[in-house]
N, C-alpha and C positions, 0 to 999 in steps of 0.2 A: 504494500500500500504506500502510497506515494503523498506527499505532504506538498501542497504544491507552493510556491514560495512567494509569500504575501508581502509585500512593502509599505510601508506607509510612513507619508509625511505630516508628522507633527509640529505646530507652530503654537510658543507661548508668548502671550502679546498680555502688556499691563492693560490697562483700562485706556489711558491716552492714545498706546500703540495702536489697539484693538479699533479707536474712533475712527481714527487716521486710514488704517486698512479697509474700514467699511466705506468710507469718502473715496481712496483710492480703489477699491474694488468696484463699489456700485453707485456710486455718483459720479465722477470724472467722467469715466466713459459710457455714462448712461444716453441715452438718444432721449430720453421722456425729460421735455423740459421741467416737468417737478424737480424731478432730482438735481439736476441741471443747475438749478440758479441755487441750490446750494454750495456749489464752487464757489462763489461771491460772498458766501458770510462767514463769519468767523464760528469758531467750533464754539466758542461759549452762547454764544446767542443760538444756537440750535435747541430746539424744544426737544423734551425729555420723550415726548411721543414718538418724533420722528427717528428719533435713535433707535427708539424700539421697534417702531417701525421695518427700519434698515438690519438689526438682529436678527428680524423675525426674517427678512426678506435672505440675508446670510446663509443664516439654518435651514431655512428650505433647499437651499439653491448647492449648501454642501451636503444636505441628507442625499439630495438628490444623485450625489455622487459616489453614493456610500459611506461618504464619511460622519463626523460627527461634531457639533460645536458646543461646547461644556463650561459653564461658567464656574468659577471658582471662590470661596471667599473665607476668610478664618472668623469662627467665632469663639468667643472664651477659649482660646487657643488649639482648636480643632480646624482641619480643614473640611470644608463644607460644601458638598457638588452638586449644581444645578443646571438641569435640561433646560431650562427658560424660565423667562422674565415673567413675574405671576404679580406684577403691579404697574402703577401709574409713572411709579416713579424709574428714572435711571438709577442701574445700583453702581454708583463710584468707586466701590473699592471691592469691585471682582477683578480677578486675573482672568483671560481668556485663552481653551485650548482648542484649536483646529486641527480636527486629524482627518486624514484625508487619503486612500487609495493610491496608490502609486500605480498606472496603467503598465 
């Protein structure tokens, strides 16, 4: 029986990194002017929706590829993992990991 050999590429991104890869992933080279004229505002002035927004849009778009996108965050010094965002708010102080299929 034969194990066949699986790769995969893992990316750990802070919260800042993780903003920045979702602007460089899915708004720079988005065609849909929404996304679009968020190249023109500053990261702080983005609303806590549309980020979530854009996670949710992430997650889909890496399931869809096999992989996985997994939030991370310490509390009372445990670490603590989350499949998604289950509020209003953005959570600030998750690490982010994207694992992903290597073709």
């Amino acid at each position: 029986m034969k194990h066949a050999d699986t790769r995969k590429t893992i990316l750990s991104l802070s919260n800042e990194s993780f903003k920045h890869y979702l602007l460089l992933r899915y708004v720079d080279d988005s065609s849909d002017p929404k996304w679009k004229r968020l190249s023109f505002v500053s990261v702080e002035l983005i609303a806590p929706e549309v980020w979530i927004q854009l996670h949710n849009y992430a997650r889909a778009d890496v399931e869809s590829q096999g992989g996985r996108l997994i939030g991370y965050e310490v509390i009372d010094e445990k670490l603590v993992r989350h499949d998604s965002i289950r509020s209003n708010s953005w959570p600030a102080d998750w690490m982010w990991v994207i694992q992903k299929r290597d073709n």
